[in-house]
C-alpha positions, 0 to 999 in steps of 0.5 A, a space after each residue: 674792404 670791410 663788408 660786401 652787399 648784394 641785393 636779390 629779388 626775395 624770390 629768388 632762391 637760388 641767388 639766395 642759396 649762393 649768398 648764404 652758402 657764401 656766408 652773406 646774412 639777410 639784412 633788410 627788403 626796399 622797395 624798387 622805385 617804380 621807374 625801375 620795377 622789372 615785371 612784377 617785382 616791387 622789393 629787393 632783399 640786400 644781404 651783407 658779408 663781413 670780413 673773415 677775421 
């Protein structure tokens, strides 16, 4: 494996929390295509984790 991703809504602090505990690193925000909008969320924040050396 050399990288994992997840994707979180920004506002979601406690995914957030999880994934930096969890050495992920804040990569970039994308829209959410309008047909797969939830409420109303319109980005999604992926982070990324390195493999460990």
């Amino acid at each position: 494996m050399t990288e994992i991703w997840a994707a979180v809504y920004p506002d979601n602090q406690r995914s957030i929390n999880l994934l930096t505990t969890h050495c992920f690193v804040y990569q970039y925000q994308v829209p959410i295509p309008m047909g797969l909008r939830r409420g109303d969320q319109v980005v999604e924040a992926y982070y990324r984790r390195l493999p460990v050396a």
